[in-house]
DSSP file (Angstrom, degrees, kcal/mol; ACC not computed):
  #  RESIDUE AA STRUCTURE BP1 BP2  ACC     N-H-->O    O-->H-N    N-H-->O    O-->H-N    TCO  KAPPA ALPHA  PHI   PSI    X-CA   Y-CA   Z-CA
    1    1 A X              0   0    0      0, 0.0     2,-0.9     0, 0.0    21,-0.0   0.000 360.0 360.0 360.0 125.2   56.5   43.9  252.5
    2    2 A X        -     0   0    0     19,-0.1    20,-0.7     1,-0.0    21,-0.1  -0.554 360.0-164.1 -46.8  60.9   55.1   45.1  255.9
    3    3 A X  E     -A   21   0A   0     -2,-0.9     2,-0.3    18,-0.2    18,-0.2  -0.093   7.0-163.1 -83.3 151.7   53.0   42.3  257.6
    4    4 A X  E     -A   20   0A   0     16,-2.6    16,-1.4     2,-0.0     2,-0.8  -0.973  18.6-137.1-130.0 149.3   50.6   43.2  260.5
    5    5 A X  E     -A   19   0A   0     -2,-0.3     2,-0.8    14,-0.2    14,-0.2  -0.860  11.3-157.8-101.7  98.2   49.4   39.7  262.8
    6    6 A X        +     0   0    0     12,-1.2     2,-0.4    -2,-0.8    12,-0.1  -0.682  27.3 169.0 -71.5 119.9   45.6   40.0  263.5
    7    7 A X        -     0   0    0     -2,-0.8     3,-0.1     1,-0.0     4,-0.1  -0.788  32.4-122.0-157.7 122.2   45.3   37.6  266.7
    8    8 A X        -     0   0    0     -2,-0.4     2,-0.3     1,-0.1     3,-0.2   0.618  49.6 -67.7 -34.7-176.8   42.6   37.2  268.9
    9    9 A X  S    S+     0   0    0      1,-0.2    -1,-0.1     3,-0.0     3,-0.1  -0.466 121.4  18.0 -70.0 143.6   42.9   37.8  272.8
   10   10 A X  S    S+     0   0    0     -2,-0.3     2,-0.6     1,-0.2    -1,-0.2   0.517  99.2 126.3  68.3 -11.5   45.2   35.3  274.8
   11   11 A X        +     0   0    0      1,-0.2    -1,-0.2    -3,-0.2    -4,-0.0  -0.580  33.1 174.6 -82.8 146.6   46.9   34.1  271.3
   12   12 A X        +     0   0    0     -2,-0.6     2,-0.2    -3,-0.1    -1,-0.2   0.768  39.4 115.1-111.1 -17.6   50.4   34.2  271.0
   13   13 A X        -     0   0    0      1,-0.2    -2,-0.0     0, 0.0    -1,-0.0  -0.215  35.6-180.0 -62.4 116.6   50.8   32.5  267.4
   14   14 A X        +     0   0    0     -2,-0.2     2,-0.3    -7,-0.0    -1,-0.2  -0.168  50.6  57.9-115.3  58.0   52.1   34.7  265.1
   15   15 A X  S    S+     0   0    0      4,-0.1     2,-0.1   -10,-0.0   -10,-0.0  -0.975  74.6  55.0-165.6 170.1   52.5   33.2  261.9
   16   16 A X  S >  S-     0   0    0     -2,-0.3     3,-2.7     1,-0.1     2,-0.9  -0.442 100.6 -16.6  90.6 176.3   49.7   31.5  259.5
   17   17 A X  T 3  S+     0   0    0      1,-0.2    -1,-0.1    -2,-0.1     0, 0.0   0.004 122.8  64.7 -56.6  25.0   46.8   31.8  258.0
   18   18 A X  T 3  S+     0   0    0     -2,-0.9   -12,-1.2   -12,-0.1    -1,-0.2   0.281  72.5 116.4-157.4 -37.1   45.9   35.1  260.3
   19   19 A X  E <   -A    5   0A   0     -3,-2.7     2,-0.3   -14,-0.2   -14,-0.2  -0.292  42.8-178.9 -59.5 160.3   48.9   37.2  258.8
   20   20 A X  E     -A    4   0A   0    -16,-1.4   -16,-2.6   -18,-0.0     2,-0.7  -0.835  24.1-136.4-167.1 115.2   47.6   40.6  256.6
   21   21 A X  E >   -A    3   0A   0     -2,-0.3     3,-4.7   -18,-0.2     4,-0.4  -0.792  28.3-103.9 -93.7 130.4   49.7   42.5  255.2
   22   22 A X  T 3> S+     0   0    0    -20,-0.7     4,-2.2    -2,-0.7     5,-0.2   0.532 124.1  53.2  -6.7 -50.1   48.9   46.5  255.7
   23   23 A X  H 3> S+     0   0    0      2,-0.1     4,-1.9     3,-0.1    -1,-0.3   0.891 106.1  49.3 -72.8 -28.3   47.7   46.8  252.2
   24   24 A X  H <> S+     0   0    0     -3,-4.7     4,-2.0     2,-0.2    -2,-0.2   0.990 114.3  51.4 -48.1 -57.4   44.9   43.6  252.7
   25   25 A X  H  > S+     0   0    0     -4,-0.4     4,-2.0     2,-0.2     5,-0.3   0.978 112.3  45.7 -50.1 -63.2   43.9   45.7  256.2
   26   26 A X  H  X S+     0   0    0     -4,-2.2     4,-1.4     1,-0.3     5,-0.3   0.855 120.1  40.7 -54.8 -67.5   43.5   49.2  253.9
   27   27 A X  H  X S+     0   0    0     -4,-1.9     4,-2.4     1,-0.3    -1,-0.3   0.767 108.3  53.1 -45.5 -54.0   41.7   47.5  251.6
   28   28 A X  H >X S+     0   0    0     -4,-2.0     3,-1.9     1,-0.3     4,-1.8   0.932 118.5  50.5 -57.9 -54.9   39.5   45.2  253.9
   29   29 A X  H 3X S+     0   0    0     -4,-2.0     4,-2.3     1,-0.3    -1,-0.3   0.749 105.3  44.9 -59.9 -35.0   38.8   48.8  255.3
   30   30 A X  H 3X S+     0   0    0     -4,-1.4     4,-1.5    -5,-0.3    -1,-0.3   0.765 114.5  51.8 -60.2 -31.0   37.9   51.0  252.5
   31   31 A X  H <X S+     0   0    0     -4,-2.4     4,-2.0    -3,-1.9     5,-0.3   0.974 110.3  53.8 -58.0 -38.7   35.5   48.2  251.2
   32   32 A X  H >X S+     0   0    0     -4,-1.8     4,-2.2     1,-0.3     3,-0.9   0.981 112.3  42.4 -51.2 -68.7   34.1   48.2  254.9
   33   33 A X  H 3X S+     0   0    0     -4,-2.3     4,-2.5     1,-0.3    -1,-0.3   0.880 112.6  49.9 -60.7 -37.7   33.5   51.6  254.7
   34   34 A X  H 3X S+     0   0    0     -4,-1.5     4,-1.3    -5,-0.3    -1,-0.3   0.884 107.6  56.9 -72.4 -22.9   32.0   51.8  250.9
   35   35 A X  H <X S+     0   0    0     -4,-2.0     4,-1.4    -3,-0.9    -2,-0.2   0.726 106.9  49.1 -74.5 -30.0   29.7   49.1  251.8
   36   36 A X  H >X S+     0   0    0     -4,-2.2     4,-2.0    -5,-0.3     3,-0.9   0.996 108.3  53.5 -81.9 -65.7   28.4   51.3  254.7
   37   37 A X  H 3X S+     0   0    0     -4,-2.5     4,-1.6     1,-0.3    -2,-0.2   0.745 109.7  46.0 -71.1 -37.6   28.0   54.2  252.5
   38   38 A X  H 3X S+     0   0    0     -4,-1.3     4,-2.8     1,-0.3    -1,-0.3   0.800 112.1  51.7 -78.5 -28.1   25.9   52.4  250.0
   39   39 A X  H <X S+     0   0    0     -4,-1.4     4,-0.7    -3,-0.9    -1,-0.3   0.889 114.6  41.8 -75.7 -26.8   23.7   50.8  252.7
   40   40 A X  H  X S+     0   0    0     -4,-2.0     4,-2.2    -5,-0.2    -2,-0.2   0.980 114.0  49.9 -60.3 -41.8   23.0   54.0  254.2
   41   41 A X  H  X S+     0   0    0     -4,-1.6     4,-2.7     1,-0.3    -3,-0.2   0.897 115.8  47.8 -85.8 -57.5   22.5   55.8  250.8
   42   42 A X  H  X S+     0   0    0     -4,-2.8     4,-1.7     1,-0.2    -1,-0.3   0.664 113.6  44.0 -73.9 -14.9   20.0   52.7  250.0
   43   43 A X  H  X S+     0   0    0     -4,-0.7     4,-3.5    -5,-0.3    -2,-0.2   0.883 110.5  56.7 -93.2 -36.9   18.0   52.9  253.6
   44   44 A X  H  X S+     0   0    0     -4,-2.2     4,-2.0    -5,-0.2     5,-0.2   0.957 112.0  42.9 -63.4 -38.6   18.0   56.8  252.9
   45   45 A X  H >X S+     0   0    0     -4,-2.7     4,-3.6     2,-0.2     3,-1.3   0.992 109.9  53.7 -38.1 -68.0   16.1   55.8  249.4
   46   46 A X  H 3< S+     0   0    0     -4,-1.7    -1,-0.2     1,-0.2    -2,-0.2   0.935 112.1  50.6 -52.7 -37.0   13.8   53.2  250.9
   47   47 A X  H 3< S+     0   0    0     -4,-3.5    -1,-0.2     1,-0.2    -2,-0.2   0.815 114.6  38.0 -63.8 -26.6   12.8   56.1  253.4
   48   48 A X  H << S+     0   0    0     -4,-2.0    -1,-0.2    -3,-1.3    -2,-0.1   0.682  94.1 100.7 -92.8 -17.7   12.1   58.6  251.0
   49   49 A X     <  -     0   0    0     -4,-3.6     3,-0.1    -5,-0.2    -4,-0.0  -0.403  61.4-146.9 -66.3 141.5   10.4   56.4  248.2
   50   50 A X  S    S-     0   0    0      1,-0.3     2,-0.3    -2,-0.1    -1,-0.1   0.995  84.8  -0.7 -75.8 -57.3    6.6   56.5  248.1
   51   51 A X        -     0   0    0     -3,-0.0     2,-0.5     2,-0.0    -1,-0.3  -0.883  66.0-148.1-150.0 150.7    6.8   53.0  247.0
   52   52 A X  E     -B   64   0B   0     12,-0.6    12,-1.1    -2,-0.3     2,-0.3  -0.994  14.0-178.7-134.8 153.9    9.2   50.5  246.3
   53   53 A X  E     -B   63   0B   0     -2,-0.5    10,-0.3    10,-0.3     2,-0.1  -0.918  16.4-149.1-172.2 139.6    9.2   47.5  243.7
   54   54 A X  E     -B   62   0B   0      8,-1.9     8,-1.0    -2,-0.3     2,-0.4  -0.145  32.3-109.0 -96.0 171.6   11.5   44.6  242.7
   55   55 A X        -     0   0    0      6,-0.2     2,-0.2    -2,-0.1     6,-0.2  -0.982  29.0-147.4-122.1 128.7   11.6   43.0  238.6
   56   56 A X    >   -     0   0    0     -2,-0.4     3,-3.0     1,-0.1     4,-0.4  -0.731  43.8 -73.9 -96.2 178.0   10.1   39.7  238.7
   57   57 A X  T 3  S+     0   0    0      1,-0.3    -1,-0.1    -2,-0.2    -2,-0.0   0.570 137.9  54.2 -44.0 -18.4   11.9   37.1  235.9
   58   58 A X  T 3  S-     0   0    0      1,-0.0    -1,-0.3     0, 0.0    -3,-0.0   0.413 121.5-107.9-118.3   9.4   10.2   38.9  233.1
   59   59 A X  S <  S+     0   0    0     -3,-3.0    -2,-0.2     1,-0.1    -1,-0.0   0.153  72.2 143.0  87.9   0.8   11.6   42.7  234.2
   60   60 A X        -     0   0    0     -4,-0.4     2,-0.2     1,-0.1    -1,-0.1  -0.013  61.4-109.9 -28.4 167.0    7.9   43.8  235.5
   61   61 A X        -     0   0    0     -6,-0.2     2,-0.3     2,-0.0    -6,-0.2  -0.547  29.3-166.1-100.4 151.5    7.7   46.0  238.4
   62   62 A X  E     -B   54   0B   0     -8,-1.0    -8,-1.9    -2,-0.2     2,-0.6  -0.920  23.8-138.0-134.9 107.9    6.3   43.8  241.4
   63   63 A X  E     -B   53   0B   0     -2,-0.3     2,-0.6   -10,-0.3   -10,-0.3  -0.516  16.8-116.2 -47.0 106.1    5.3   46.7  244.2
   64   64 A X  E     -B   52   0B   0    -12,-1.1   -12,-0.6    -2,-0.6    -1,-0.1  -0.545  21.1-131.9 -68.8 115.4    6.2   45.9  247.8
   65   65 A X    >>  -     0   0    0     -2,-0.6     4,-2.4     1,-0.1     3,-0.9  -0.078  39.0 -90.6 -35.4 143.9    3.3   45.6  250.3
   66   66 A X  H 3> S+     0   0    0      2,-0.2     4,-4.5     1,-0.2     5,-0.3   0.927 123.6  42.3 -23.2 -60.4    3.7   47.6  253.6
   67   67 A X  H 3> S+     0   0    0      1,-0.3     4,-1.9     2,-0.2    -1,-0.2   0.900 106.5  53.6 -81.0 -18.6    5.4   44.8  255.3
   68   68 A X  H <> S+     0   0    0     -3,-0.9     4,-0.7     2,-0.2     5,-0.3   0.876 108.1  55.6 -77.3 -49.3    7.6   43.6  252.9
   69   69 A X  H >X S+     0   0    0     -4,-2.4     3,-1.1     2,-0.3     4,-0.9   0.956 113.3  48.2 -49.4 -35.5    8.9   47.7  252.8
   70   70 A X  H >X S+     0   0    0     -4,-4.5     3,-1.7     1,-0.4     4,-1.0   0.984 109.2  50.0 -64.2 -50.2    9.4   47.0  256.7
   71   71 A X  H 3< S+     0   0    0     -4,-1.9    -1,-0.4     1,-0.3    -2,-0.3   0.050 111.0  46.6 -83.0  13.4   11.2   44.0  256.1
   72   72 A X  H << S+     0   0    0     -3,-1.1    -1,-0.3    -4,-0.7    -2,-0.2   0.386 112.1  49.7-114.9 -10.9   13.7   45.4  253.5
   73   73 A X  H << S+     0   0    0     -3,-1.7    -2,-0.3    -4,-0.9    -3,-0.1   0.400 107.0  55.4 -93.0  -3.8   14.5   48.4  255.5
   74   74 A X  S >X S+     0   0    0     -4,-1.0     4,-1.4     2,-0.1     3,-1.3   0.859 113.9  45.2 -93.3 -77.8   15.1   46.0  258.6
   75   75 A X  H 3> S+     0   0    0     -4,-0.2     4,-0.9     1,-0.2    -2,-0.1   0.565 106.8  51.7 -42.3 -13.8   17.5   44.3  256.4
   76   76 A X  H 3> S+     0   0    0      2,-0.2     4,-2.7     3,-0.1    -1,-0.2   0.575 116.3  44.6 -90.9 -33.5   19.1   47.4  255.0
   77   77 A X  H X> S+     0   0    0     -3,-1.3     4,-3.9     2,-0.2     3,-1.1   0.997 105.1  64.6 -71.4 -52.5   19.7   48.5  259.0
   78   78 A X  H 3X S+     0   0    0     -4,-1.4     4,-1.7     1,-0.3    -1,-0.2   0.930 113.2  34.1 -33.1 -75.6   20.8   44.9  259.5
   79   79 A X  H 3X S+     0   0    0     -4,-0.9     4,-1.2     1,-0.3    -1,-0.3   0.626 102.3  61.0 -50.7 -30.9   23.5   45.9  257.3
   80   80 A X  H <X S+     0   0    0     -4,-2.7     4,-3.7    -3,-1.1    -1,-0.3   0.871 111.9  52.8 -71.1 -44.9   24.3   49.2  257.9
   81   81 A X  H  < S+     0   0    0     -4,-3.9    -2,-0.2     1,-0.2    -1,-0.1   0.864 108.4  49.1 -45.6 -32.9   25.1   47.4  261.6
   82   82 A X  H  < S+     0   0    0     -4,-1.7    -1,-0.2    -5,-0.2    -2,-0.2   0.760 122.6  28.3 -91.5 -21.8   27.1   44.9  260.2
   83   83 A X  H  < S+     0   0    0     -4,-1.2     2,-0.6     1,-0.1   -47,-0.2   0.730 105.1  75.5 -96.7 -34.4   29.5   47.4  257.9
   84   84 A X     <        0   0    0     -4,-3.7    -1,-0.1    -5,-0.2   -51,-0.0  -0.878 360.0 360.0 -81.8 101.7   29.4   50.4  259.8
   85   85 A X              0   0    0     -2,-0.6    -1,-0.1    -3,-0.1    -4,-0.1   0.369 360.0 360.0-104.2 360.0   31.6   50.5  263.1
């Protein structure tokens, strides 16, 4: 099996918990990268919906207020930062 050593700047240890082998990496990246498409795919939603609503415990719709819409598309961006390279 084909091991690749992810290791920071200025380390030289190359063995331990740190090792990934080539198929971990492809994976880690193809989730990386689906995780980005669905946060994009979900920010493009929140932008185009006239309104958006949550189920509270009892499967109602609960409508989001103006500022709650901000505050779930600031999280959605959040994300898109953190998954998308």
């Amino acid at each position: 099996m084909n091991k690749v050593v992810v290791v920071g700047v200025g380390e030289t240890n190359f063995s331990g918990p740190q090792e990934k082998t080539r198929e971990e990496l492809r994976a880690e990246r193809e989730e990386r990268a689906q995780q980005c498409r669905q946060h994009r795919e979900r920010l493009e939603s929140y932008l185009q919906s006239q309104r958006l609503y949550r189920e509270d415990e009892n499967g109602e719709r609960v409508y989001l207020d103006e500022q709650e819409i901000l505050d779930a598309r600031a999280r959605v961006q959040e994300k898109i930062q953190e998954y998308c390279d």
